[in-house]
N, C-alpha and C positions, 0 to 999 in steps of 0.2 A: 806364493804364500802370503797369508795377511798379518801386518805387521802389527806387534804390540808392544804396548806405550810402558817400558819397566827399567830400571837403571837397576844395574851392575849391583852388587857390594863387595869388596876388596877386603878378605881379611887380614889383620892384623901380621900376623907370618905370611910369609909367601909358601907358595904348596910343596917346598921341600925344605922347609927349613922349618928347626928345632926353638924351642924355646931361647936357648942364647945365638940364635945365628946362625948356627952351624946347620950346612945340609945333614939330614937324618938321613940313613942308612935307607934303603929300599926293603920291602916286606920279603924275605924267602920266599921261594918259590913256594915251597909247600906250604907256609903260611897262607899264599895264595887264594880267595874261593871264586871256584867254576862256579859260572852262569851267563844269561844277557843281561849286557850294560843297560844300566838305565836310562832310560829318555829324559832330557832336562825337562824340566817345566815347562818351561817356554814356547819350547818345540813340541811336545806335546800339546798346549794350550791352542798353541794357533793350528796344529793339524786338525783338532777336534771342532774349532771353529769353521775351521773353511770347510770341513766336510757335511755342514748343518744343512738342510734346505730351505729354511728359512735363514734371512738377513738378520744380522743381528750386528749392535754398536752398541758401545758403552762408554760413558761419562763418567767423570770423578766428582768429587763434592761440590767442583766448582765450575762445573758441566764443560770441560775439556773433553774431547772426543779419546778413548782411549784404548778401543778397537774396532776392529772394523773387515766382516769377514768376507770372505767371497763372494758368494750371493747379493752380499748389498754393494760390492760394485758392478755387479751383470744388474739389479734393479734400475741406479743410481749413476753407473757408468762413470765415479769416481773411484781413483784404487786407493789401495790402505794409506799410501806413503803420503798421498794429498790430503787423508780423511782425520788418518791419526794427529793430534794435536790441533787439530783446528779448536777453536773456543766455543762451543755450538754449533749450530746450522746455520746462521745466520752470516747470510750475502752469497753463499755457496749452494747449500740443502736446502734450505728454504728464502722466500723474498723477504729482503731487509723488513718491509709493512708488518709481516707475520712472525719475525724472529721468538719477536716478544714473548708473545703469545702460548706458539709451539714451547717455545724451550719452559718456559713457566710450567705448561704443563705437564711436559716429560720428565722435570725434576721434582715437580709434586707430590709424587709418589716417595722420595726418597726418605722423606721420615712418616710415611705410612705403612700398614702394613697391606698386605696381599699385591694383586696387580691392577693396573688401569689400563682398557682399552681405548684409543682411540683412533681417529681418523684425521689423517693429513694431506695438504698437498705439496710432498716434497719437487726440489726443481732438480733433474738430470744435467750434467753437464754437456750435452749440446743444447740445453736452453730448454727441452721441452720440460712437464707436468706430468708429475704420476701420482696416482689418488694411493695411498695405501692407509693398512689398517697397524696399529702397531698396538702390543702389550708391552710395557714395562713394570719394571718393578723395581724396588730399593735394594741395595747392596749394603751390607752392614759388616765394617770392618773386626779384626780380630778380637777389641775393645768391645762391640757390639754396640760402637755409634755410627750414623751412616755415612758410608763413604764412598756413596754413587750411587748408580743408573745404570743399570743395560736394560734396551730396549729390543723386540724383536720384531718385524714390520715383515710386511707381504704387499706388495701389489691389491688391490679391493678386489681386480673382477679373478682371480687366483683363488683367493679367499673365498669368495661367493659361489666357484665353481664348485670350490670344495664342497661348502657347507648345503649345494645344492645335490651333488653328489650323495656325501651323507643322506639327506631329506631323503632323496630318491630310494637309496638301499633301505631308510627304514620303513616307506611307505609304502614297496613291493613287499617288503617281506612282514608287511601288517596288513593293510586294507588293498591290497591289489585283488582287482575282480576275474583275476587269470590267474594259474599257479605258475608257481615260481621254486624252484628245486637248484641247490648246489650241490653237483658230484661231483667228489672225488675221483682220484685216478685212479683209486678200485672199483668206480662205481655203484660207492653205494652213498645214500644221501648223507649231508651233512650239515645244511639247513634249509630246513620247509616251511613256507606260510600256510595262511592260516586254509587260503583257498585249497593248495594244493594237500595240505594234510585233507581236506573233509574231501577229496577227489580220489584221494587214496584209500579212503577209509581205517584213517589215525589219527593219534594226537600227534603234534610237532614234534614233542621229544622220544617219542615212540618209536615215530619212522627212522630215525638218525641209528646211520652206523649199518643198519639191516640191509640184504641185498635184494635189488630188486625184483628177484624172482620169485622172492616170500609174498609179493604183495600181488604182482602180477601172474593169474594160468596161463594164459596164451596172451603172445605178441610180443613177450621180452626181450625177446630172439634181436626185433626188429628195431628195438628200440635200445636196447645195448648195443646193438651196431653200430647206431647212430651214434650214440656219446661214443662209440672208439674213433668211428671216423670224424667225427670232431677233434678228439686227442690229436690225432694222428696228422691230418690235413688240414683244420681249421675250420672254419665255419659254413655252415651248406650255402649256400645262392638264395635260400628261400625257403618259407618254413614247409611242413610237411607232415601229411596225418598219417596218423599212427592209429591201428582197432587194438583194442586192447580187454582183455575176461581180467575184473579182478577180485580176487576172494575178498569177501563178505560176512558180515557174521548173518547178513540174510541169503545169504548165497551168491550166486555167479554173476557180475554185472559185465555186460560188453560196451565199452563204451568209444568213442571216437576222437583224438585228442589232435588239434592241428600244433603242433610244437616247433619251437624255437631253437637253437643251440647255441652259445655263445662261448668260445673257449677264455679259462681265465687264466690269464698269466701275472707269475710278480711283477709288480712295478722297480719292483729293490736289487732286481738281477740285472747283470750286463747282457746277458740272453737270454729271452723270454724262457722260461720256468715255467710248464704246465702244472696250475694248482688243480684243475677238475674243470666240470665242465656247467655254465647255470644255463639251464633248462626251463624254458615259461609253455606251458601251454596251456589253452582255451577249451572246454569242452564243447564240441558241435556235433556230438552224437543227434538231438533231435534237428537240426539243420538236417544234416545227411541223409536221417533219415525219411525228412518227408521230401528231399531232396531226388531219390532211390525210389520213393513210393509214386513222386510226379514223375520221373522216368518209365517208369512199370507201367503208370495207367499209359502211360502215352503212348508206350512199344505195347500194349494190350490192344488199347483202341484200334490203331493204324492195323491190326493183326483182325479184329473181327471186320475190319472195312475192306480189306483186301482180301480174308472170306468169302465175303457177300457178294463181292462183283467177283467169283471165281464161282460160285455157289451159280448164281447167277444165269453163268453159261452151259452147263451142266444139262444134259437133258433129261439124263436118270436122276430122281429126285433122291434116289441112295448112293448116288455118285455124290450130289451136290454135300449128303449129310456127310460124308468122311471125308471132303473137302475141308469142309470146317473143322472139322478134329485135326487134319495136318495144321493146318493151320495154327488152332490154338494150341498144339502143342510142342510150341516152339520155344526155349527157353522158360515152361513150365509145368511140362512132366515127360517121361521115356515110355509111358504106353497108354492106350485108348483105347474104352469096351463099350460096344453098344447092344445090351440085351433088352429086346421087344418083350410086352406082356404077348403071352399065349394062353389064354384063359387063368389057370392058377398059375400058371408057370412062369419064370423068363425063359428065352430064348436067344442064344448069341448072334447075331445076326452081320457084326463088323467087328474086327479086332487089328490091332497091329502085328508084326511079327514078335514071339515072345523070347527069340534069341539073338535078334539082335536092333536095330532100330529101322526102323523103315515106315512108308506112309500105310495107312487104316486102309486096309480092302475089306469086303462084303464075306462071309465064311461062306465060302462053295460048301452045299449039300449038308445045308443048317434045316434047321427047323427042330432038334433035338431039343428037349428040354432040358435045362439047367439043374442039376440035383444040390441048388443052394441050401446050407444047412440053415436052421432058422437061427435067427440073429444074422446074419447076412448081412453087411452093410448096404447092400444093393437091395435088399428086403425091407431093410430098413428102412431107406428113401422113398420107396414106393409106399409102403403104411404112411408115412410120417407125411408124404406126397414135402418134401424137402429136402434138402440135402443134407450130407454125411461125412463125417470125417474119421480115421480109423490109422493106426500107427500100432504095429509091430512090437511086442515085448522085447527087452535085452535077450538076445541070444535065441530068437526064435522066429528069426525072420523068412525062412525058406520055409521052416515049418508051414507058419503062418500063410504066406503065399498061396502056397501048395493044398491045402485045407478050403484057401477061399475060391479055386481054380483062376488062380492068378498068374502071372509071371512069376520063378523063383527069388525072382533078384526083386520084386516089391517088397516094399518096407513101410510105405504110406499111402492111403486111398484116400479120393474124395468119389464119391456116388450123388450126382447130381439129375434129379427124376427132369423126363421125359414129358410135359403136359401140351399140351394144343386142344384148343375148341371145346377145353372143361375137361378133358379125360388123360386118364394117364397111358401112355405111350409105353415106356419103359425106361432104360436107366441107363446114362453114360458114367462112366465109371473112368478115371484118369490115377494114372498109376506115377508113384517115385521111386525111386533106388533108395539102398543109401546113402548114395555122394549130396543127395538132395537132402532139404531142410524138411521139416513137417507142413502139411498145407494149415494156411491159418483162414481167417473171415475173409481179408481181402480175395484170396485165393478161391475157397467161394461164393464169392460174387462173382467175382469172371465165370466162374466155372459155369453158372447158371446162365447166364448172359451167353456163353456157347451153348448148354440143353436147348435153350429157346429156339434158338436157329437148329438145330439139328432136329429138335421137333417136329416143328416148320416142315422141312426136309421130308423127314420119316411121314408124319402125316399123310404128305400128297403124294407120297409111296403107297403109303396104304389104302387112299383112295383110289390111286389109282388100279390097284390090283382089285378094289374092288368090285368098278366099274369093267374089270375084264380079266373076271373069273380064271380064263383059259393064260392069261401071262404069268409065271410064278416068280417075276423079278428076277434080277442079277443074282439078287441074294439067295432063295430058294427059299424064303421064310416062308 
């Protein structure tokens, strides 16, 4: 315990004796009042001291040292008993050259008012140098003249870590160019910067307190996981992205979020105390996504190049064309249709299986005409001599299918025309589910980029059935 600088007073009676001398009787018991005894001063004064985290010393009017608590001998590595009573710092806390100085100015304060910072270099007792920052302030006795000095001192780079600490929590949660979120151990927010409210689509004080699944439709799942298992086990190895839909007052955004998790604990506990969890993440939705899109073209390219030299080998030139439809439709779409002009007509001439997935064969005993209704997306390509795109109403996708002489299980078409040497050919047609997204412009462009080559293909099909009347193809068109 650290000791302090206070004499006794001895009253006048000793503590059982009467006015004339006489021990006084003892109080009745039932006179008696129940309670806890009280803590003397003293002992309370110096618990209260040495429990501070900061170092603190105090001076009298005539700058005698007159306490001195625990921390400033783990700084200082002098204890109370050598510290109390010393007359200053000087020859001891600070170098005889500086006594002066320091102590002038740590007692300057004492008929001022407020407090004074400054900076020292007090001496440890094994001899080294420690830079600290000290506030003091005046002590003004019961009279209300002054009657000392306590000073409260830290170590500088202590100090600096702090106030750098500080700077840090107010510059993420002001100008940081990544959001930055604290959850609670209910998880839900409890303070948001400025990035991460305009990510969420809130004001700062708005979002506080709300559970994340107000703000978030899909991916909360994934992302509540994650703060539990942070709660839980502690921080991940590495950040980790997260897709996330979230409500809009212009509707449905999906966006891509690489996030951080950092669990927070009391500092003030003897075992760490989960407060929540702070959460920074980055938006890299348009990374990923031209990320996704240069993947795509590259697994597309590599797909019509291993086409072409499979096409290549082929000697039926309608073999070679639904070569290339297996092909292309490999992670983008579950069926393929090739229907040839037949003067006004289409004609089906190659299809996939339509009940379950398998490679595009030639229709044995084809040549029927197609009874497409008009508007037709495949009618449509052909007029338009361009491609088409076409997606199923809510709750009417079999229908729809089934109308267009489709698979049942389509739900979105692209009809991409058929042209070589100026004329048009007919129409490849590539079919989704609905586990599948809608086809968009990238989607076709490939798609076209296969017509071409199947054209090609179909063409010198055609010619050649020309050139020998009497062959009627694999296909019977």
């Amino acid at each position: 315990m650290s000791a302090s600088r206070s004499s006794g007073t001895t009253d006048a009676l000793g503590p059982e004796e009467g006015p004339e001398g006489r021990p006084e009787p003892p109080e009745p018991p039932e006179a008696q009042v129940d309670g806890p005894a009280a803590i003397p001063g003293s002992e309370l004064l110096a618990a209260l001291l040495d429990g501070m985290d900061a170092a603190l010393c105090a001076f009298d009017a005539g700058g005698t040292v007159t306490h001195w608590n625990r921390e400033a001998e783990r700084i200082l590595g002098w204890s109370a008993a050598e510290a109390v009573g010393k007359p200053g710092f000087a020859g001891w806390a600070v170098r005889r050259a500086d006594a002066g100085e320091v102590q002038g100015r740590l007692m300057a304060v004492m008929g001022g008012p407020g407090r004074q910072v400054h900076e020292f270099a007090l001496l440890r007792k094994d001899g080294g140098r420690v830079l600290v920052r000290t506030q003091s302030a005046g002590v003004r006795g019961a009279d209300g003249k002054p009657a000392g000095v306590y000073c409260a001192f830290s170590e500088v780079h202590a100090q600096i870590d702090l106030e750098r600490a500080i700077a840090l929590s107010e510059a993420l949660f002001e100008d940081a160019s990544w959001g930055v979120v604290l959850v609670d151990v209910d998880l839900r927010p409890t303070v948001v910067n400025t990035h991460a409210a305009r990510a969420l689509g809130g004001g700062r004080t708005a979002l506080l307190g709300r559970p994340l699944g107000e703000l978030i439709v899909q991916g909360v799942e994934d992302l509540e996981g994650a703060l539990q298992h942070v709660l839980a086990a502690g921080d991940p190895p590495a950040p980790v992205e997260l897709w996330v839909t979230l409500r809009t007052a212009e509707g449905s955004r999906r966006r891509c979020w690489r996030s951080g998790f950092m669990r927070l604990a009391s500092p003030l506990a003897e075992e760490p105390v989960p407060l929540g969890v702070g959460w920074l993440f980055q938006d890299i939705t348009e990374a990923k996504l031209a990320a996704q899109d240069a993947d795509r073209a590259r697994f597309r390219s590599n797909q019509l190049h291993r086409a072409s030299r499979s096409a290549a080998e082929c000697e039926d030139p309608m073999e070679a064309a639904t070569t290339s439809l297996d092909y292309a439709l490999a992670g983008f779409a579950d069926h393929a249709l090739i229907d040839l002009v037949a003067g006004e007509r289409l004609v089906r001439a190659a299809a996939t299986p339509s009940d379950a997935p398998g490679p595009c064969l030639p229709v044995v005993g084809g040549g029927i005409p197609l009874r497409y209704a008009p508007g037709h997306p495949a009618l449509q390509a052909v007029d338009r001599t361009g491609s088409v795109r076409a997606t199923a109403g809510a709750g009417e996708a079999g229908e729809w299918a089934t109308g267009r002489q489709w698979p049942a299980d389509s739900v979105h078409a692209l009809c991409a025309v058929l042209r070589s040497r100026g004329r048009t050919l007919g129409v490849v047609t590539f079919l989704r589910s609905a586990h599948r997204a809608a086809f968009e412009r990238p989607d076709a462009v490939y798609a076209e980029s296969v017509a071409d080559r199947v054209a090609a293909s179909v063409d010198l099909y055609a010619a050649l059935r020309a050139a020998d009347p009497g062959n009627p193809g694999p296909s019977g068109v």
